[in-house]
PyMOL Python script that loads the backbone (N, CA, C, O; Angstrom):
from pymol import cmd

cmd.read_pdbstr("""\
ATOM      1  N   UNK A   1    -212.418-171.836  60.409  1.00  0.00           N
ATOM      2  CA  UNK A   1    -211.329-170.979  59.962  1.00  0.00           C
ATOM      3  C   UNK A   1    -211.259-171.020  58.435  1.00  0.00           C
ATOM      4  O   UNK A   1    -211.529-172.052  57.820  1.00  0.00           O
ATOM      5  N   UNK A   2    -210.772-169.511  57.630  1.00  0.00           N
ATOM      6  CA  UNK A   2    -210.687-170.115  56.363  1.00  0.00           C
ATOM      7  C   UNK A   2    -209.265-169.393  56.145  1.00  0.00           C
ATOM      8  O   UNK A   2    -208.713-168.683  56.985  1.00  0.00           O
ATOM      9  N   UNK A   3    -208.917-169.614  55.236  1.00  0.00           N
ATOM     10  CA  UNK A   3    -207.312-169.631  54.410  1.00  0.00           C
ATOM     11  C   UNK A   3    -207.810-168.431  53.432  1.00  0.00           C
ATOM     12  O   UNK A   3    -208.807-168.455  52.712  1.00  0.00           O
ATOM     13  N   UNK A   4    -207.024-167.551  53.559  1.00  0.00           N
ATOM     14  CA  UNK A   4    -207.022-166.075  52.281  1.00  0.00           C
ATOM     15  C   UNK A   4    -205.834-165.949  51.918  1.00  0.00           C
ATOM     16  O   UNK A   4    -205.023-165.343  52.618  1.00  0.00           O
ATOM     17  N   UNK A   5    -205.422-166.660  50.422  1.00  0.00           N
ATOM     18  CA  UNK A   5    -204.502-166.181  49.730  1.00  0.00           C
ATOM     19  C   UNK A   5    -204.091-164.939  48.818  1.00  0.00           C
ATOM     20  O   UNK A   5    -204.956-164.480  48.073  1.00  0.00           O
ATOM     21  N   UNK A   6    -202.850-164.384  48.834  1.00  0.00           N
ATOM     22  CA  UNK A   6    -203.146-162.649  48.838  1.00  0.00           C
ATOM     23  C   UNK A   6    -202.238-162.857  47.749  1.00  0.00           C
ATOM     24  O   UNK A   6    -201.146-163.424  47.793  1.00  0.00           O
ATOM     25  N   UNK A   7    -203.031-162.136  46.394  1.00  0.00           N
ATOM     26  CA  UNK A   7    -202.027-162.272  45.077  1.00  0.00           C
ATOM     27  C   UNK A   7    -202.879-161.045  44.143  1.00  0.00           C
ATOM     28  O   UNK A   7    -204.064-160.709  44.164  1.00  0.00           O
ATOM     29  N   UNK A   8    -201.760-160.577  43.369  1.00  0.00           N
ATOM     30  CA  UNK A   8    -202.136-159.691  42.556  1.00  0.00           C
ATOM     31  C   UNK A   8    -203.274-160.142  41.276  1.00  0.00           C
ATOM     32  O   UNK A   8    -203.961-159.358  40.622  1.00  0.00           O
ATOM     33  N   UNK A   9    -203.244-161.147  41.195  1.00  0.00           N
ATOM     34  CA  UNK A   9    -203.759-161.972  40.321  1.00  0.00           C
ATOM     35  C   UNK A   9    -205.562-162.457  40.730  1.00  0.00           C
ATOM     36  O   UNK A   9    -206.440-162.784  39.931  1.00  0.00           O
ATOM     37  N   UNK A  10    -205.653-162.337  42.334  1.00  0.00           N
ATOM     38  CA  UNK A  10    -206.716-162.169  41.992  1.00  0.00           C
ATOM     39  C   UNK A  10    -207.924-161.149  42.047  1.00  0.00           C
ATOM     40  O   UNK A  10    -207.689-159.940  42.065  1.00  0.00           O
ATOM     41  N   UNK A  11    -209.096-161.591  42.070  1.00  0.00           N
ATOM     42  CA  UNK A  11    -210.227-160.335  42.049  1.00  0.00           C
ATOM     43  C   UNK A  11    -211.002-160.295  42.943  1.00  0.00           C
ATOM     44  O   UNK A  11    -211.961-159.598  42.613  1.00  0.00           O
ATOM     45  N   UNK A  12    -211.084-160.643  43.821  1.00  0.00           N
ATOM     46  CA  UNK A  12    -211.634-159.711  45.677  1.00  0.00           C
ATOM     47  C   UNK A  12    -210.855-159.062  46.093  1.00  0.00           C
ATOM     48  O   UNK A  12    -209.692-159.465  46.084  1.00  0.00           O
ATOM     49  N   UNK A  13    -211.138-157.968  46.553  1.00  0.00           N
ATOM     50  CA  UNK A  13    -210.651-156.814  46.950  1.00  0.00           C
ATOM     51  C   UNK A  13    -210.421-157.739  48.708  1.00  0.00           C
ATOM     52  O   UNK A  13    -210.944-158.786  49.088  1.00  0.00           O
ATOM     53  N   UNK A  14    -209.723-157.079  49.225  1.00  0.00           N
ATOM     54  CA  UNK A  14    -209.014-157.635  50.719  1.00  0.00           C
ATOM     55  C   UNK A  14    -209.917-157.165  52.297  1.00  0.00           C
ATOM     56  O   UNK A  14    -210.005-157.520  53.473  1.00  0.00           O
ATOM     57  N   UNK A  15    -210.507-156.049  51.256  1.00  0.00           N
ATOM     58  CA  UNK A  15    -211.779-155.403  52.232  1.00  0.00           C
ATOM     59  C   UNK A  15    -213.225-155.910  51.875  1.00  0.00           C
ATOM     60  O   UNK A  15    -214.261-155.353  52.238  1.00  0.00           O
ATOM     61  N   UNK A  16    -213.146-157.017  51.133  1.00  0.00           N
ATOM     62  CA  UNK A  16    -214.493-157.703  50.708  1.00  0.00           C
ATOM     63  C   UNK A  16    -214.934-158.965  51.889  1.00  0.00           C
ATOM     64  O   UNK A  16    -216.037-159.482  52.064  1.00  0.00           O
ATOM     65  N   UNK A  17    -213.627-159.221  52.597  1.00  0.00           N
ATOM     66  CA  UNK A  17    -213.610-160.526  53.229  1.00  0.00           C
ATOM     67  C   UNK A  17    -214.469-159.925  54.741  1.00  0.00           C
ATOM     68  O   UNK A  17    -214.536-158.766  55.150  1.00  0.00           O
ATOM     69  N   UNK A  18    -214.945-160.947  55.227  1.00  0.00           N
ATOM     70  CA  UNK A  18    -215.677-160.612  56.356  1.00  0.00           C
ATOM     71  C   UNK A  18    -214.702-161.715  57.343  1.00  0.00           C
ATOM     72  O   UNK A  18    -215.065-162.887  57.441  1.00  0.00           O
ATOM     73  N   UNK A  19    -213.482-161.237  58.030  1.00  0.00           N
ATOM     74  CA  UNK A  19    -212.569-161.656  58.830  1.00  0.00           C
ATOM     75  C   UNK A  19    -212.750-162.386  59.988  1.00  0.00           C
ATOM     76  O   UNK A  19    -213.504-161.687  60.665  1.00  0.00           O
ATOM     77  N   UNK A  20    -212.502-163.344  60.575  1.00  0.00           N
ATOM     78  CA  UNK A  20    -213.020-164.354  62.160  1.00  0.00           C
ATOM     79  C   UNK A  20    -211.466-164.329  62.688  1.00  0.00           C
ATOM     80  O   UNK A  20    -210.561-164.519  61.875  1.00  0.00           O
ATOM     81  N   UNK A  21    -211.205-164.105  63.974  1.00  0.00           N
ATOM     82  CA  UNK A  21    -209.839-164.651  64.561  1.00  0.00           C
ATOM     83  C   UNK A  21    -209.327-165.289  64.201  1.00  0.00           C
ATOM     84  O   UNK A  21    -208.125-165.042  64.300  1.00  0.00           O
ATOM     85  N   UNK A  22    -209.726-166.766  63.413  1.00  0.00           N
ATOM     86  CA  UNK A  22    -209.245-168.001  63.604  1.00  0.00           C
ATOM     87  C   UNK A  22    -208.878-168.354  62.118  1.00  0.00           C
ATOM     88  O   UNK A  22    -208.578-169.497  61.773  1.00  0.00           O
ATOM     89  N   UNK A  23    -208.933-167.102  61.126  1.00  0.00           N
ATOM     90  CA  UNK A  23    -208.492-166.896  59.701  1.00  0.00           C
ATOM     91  C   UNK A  23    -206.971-166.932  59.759  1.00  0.00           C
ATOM     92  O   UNK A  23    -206.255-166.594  60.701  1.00  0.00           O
ATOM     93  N   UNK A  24    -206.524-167.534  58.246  1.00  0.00           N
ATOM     94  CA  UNK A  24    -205.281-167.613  58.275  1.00  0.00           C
ATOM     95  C   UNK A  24    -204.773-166.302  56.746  1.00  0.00           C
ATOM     96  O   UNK A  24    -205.333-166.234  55.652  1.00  0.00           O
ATOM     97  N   UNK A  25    -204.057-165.791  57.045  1.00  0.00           N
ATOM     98  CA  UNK A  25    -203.216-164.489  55.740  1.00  0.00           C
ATOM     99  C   UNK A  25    -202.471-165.670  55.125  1.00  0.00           C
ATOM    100  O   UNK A  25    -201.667-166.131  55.936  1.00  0.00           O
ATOM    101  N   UNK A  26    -202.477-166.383  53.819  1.00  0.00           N
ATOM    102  CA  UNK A  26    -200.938-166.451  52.889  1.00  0.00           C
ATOM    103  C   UNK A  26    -200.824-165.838  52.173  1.00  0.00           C
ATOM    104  O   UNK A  26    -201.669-165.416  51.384  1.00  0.00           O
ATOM    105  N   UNK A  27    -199.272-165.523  52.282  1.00  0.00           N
ATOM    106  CA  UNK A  27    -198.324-164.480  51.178  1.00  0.00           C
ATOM    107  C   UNK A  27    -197.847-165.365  50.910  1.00  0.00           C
ATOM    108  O   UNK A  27    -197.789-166.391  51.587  1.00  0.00           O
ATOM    109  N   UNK A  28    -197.334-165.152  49.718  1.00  0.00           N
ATOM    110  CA  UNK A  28    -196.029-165.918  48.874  1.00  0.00           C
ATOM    111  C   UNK A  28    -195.116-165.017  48.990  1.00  0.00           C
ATOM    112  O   UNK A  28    -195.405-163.922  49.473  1.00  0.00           O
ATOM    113  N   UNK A  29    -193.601-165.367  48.486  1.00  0.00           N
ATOM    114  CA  UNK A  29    -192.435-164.844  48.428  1.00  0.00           C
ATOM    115  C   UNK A  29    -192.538-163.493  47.516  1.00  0.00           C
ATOM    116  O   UNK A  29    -193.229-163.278  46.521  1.00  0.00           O
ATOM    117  N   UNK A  30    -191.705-162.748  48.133  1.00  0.00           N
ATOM    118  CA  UNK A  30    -191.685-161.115  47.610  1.00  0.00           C
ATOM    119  C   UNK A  30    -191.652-161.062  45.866  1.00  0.00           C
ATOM    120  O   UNK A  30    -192.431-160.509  45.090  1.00  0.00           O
ATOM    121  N   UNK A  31    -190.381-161.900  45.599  1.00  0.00           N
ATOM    122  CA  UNK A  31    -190.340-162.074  44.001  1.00  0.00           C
ATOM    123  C   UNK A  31    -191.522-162.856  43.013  1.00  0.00           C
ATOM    124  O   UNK A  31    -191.718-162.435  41.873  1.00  0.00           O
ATOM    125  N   UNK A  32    -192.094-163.734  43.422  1.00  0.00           N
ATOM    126  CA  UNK A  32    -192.699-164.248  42.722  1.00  0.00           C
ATOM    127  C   UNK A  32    -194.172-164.846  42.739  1.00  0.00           C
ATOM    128  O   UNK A  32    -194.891-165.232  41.818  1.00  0.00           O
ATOM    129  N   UNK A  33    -194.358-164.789  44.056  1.00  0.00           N
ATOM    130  CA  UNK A  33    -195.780-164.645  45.245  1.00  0.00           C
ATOM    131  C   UNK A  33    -196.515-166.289  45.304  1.00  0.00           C
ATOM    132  O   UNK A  33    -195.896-167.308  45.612  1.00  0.00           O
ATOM    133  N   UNK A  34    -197.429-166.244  45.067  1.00  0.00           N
ATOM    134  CA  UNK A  34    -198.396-167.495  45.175  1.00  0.00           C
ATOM    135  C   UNK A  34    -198.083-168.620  44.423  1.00  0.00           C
ATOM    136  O   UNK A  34    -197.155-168.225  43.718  1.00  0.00           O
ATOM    137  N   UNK A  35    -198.273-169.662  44.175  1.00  0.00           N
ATOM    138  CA  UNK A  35    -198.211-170.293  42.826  1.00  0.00           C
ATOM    139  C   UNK A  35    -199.760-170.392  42.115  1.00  0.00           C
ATOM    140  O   UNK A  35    -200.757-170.683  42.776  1.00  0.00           O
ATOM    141  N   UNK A  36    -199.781-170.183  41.063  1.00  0.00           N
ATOM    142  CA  UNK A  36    -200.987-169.325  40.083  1.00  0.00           C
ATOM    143  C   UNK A  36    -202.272-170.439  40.773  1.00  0.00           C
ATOM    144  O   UNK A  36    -203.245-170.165  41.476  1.00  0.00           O
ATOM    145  N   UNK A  37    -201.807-171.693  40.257  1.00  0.00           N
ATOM    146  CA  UNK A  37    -203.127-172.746  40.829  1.00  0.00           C
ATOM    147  C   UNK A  37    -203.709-172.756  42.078  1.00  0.00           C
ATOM    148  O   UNK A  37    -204.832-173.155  42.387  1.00  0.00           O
ATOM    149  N   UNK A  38    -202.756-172.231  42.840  1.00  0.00           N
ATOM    150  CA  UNK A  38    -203.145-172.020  44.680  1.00  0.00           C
ATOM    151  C   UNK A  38    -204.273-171.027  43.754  1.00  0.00           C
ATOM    152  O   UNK A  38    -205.166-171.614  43.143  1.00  0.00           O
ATOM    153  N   UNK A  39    -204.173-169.334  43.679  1.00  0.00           N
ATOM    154  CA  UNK A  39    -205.114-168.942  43.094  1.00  0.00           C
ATOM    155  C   UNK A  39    -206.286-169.077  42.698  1.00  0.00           C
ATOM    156  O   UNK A  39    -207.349-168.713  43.202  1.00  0.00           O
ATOM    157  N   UNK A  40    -205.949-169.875  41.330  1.00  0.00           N
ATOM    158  CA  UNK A  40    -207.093-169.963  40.653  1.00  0.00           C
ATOM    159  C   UNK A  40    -208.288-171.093  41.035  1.00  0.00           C
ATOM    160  O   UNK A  40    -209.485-171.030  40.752  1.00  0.00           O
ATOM    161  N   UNK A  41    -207.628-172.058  41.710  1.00  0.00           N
ATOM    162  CA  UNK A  41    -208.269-173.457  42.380  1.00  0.00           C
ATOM    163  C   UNK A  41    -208.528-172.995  43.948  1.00  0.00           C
ATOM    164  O   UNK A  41    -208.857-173.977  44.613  1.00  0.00           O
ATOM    165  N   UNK A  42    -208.486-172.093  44.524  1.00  0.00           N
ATOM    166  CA  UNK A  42    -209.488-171.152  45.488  1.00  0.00           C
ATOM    167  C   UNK A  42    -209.961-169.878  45.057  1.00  0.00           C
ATOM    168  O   UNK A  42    -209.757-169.077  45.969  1.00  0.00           O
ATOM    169  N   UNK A  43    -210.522-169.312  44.042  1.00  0.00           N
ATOM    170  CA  UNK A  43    -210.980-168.531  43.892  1.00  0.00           C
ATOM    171  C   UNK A  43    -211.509-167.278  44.901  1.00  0.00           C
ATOM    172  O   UNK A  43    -211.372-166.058  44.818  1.00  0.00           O
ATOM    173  N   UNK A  44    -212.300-168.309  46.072  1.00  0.00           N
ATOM    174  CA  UNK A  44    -213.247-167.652  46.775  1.00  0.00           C
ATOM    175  C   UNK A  44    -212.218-167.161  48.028  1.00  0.00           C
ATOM    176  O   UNK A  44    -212.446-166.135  48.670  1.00  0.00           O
ATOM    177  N   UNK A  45    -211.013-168.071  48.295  1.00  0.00           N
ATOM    178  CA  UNK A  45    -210.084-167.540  49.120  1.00  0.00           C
ATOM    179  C   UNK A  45    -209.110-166.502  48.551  1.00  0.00           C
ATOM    180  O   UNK A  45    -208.257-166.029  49.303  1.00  0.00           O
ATOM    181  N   UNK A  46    -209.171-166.183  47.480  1.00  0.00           N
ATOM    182  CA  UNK A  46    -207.897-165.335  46.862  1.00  0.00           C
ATOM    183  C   UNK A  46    -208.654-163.824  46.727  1.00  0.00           C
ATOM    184  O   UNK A  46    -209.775-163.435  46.402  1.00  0.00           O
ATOM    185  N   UNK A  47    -207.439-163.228  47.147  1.00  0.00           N
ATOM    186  CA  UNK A  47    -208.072-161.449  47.670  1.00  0.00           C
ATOM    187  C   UNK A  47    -206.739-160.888  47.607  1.00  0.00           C
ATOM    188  O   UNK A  47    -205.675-161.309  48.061  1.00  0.00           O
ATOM    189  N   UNK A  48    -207.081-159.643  46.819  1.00  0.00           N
ATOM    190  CA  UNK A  48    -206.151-158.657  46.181  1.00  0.00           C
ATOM    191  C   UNK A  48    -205.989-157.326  47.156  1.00  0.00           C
ATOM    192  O   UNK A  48    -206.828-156.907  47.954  1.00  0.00           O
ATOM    193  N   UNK A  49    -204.480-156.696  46.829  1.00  0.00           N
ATOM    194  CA  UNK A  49    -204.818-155.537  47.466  1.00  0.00           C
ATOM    195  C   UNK A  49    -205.266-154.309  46.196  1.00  0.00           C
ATOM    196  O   UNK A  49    -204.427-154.076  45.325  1.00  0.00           O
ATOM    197  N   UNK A  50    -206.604-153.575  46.167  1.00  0.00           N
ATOM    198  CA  UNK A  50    -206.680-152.769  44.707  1.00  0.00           C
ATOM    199  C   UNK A  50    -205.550-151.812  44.292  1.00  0.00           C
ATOM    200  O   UNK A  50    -205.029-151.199  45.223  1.00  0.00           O
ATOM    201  N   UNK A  51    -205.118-151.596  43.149  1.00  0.00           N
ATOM    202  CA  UNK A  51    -203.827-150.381  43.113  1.00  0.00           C
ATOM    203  C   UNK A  51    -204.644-149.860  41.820  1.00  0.00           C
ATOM    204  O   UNK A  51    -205.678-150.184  41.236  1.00  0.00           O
ATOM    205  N   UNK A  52    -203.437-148.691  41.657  1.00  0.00           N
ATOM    206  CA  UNK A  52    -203.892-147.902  40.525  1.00  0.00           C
ATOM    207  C   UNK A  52    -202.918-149.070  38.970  1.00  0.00           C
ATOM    208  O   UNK A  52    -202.061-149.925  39.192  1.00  0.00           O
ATOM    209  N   UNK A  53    -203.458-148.669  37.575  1.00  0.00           N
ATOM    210  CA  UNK A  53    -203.201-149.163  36.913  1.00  0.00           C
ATOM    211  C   UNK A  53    -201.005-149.511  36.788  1.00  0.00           C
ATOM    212  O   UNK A  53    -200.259-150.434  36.461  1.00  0.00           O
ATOM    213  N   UNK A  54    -200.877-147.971  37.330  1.00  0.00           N
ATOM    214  CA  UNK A  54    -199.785-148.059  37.048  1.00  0.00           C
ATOM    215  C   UNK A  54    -198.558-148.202  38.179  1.00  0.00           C
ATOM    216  O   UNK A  54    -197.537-147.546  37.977  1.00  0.00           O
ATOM    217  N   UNK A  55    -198.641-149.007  39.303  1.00  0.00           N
ATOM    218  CA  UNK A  55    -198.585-149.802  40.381  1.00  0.00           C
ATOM    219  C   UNK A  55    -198.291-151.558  39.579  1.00  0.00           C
ATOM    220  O   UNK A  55    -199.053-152.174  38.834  1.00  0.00           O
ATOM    221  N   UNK A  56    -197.263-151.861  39.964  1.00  0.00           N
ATOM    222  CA  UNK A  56    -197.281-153.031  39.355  1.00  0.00           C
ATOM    223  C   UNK A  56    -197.487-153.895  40.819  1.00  0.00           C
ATOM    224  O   UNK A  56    -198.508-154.581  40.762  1.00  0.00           O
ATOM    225  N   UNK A  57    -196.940-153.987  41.787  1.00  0.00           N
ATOM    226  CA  UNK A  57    -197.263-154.307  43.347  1.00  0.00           C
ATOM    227  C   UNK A  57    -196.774-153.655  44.296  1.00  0.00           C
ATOM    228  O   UNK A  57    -195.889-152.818  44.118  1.00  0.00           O
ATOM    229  N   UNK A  58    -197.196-153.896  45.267  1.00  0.00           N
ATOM    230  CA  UNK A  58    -196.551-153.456  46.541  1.00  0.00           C
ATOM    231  C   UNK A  58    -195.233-154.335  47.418  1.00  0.00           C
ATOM    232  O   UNK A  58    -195.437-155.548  47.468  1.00  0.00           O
ATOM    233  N   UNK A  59    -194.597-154.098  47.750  1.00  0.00           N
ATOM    234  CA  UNK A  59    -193.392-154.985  49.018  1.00  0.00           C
ATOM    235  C   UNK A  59    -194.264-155.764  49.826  1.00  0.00           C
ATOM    236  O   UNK A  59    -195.341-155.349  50.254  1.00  0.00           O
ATOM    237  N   UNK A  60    -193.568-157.440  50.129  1.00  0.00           N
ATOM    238  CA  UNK A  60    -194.078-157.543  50.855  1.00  0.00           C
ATOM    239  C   UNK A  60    -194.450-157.494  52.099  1.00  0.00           C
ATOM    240  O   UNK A  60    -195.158-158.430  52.471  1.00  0.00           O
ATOM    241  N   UNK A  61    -194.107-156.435  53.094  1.00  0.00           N
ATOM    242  CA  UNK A  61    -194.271-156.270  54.514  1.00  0.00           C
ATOM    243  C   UNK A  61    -195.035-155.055  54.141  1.00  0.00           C
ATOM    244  O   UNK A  61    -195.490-154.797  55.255  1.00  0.00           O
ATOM    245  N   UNK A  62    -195.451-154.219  53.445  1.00  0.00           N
ATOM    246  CA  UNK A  62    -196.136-153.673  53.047  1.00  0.00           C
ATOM    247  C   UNK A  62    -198.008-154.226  52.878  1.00  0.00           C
ATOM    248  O   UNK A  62    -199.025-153.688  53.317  1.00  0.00           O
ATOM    249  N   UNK A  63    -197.857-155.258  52.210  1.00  0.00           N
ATOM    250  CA  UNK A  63    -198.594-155.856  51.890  1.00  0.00           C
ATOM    251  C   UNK A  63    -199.646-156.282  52.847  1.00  0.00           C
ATOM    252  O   UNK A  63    -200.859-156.104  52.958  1.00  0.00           O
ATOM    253  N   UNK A  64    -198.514-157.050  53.635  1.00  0.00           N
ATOM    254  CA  UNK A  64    -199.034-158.031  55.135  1.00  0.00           C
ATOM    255  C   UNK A  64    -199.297-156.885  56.075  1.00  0.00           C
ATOM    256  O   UNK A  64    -199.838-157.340  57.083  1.00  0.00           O
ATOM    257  N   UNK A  65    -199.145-155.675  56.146  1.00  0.00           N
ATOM    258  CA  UNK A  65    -199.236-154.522  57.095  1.00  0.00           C
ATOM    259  C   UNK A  65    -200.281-154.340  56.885  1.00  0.00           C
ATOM    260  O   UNK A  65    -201.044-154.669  57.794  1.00  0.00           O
ATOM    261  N   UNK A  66    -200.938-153.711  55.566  1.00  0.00           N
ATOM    262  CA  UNK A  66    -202.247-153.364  55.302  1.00  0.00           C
ATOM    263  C   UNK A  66    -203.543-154.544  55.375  1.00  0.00           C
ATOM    264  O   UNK A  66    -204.665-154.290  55.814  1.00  0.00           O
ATOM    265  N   UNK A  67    -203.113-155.829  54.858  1.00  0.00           N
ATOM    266  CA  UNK A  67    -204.322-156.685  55.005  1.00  0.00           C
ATOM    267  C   UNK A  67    -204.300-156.901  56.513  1.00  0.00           C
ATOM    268  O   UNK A  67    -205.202-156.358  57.150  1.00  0.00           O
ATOM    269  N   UNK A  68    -203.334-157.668  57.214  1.00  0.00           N
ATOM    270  CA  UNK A  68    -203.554-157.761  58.831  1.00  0.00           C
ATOM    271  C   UNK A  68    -204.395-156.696  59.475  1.00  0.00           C
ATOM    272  O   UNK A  68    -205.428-156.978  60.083  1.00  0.00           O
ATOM    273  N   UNK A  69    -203.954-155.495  59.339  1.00  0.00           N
ATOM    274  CA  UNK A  69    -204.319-154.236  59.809  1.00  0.00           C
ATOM    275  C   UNK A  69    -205.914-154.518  60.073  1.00  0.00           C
ATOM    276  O   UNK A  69    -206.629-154.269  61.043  1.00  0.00           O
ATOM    277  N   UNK A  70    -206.151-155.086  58.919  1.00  0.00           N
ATOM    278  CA  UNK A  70    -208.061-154.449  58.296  1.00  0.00           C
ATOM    279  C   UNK A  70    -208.613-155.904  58.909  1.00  0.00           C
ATOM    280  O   UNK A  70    -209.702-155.916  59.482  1.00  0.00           O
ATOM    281  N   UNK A  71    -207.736-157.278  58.755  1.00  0.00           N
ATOM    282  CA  UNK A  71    -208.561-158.206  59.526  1.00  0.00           C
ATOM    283  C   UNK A  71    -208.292-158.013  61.398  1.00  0.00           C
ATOM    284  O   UNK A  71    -209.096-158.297  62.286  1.00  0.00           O
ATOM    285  N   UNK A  72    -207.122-157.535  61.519  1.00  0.00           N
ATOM    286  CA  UNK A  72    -207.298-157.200  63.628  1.00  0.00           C
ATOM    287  C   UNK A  72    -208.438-155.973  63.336  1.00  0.00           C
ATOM    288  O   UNK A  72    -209.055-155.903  64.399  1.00  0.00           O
ATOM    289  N   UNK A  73    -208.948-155.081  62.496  1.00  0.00           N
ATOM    290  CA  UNK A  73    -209.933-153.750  62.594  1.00  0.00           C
ATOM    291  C   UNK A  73    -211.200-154.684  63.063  1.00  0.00           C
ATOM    292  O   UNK A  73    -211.855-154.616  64.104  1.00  0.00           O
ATOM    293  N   UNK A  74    -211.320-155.539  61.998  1.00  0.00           N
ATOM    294  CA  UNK A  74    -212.996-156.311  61.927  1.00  0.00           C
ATOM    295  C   UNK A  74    -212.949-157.563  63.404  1.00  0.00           C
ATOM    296  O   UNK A  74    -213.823-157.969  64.169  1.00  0.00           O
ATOM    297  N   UNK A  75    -211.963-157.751  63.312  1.00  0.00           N
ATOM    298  CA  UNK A  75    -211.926-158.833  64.433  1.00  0.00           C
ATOM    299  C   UNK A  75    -212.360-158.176  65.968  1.00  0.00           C
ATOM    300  O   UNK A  75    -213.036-158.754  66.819  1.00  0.00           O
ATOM    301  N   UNK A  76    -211.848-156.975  66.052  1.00  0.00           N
ATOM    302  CA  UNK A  76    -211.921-156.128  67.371  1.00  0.00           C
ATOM    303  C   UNK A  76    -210.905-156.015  68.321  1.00  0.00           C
ATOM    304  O   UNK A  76    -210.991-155.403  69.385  1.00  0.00           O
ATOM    305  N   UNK A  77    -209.832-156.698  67.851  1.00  0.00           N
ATOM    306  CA  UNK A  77    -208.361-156.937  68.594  1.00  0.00           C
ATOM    307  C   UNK A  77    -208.089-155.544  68.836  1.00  0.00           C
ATOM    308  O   UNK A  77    -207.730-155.323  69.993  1.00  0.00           O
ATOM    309  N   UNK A  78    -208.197-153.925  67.613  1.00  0.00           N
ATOM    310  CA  UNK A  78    -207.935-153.011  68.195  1.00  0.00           C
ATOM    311  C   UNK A  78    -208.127-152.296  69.396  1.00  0.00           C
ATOM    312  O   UNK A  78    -207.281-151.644  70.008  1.00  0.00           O
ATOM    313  N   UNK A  79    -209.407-152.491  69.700  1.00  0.00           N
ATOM    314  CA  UNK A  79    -210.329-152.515  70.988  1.00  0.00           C
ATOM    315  C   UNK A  79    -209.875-152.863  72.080  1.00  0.00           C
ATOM    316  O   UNK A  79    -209.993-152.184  73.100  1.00  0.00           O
ATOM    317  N   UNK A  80    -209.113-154.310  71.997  1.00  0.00           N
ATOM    318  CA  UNK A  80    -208.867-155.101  72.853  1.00  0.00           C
ATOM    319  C   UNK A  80    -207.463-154.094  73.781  1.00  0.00           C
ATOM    320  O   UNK A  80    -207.249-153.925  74.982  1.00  0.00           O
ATOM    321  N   UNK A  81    -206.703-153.577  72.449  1.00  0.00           N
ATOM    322  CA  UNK A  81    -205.417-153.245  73.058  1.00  0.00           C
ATOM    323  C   UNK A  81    -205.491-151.834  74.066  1.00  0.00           C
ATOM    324  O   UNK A  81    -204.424-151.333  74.420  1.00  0.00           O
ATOM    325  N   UNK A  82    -206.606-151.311  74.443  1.00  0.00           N
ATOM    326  CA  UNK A  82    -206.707-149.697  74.946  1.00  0.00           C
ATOM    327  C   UNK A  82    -206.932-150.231  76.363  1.00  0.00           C
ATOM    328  O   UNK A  82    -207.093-149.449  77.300  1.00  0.00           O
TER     329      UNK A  82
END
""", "prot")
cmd.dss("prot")
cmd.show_as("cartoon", "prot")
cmd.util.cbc("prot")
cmd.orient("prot")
């Protein structure tokens, strides 16, 4: 299993990750999100959602809607539900 921390701060895109069931999503709190070192001291776990320049972020249930979405897509859970 690996841990994907979701912050504006970092630089993988959220559709870069190649997703397993047994992956875990952290968000941080709506106001103030991750704490920077979680970040920067996983690099390889930290994944962004891309926006346009003038987007400062998104809400967070917003957030968690779109990344979940794309890891149940790759996982095959959509599949599962028909």
């Amino acid at each position: 299993c690996n841990f994907y921390y979701l912050s504006t701060k970092a630089k993988k895109a959220y559709t870069k990750v190649k997703y397993t069931p047994d992956d875990f999503l952290v968000f941080g709190k709506e106001t103030k999100g991750l704490p920077e070192n979680l970040i920067f001291d996983n690099p390889k776990q930290a994944i962004t959602i891309p926006m346009t320049g003038n987007v400062r972020s998104l809400n967070l249930a917003t957030s968690v809607s779109i990344v979940l979405f794309e890891a149940l897509r790759q996982t095959g859970y959509m599949n599962k539900t028909k």
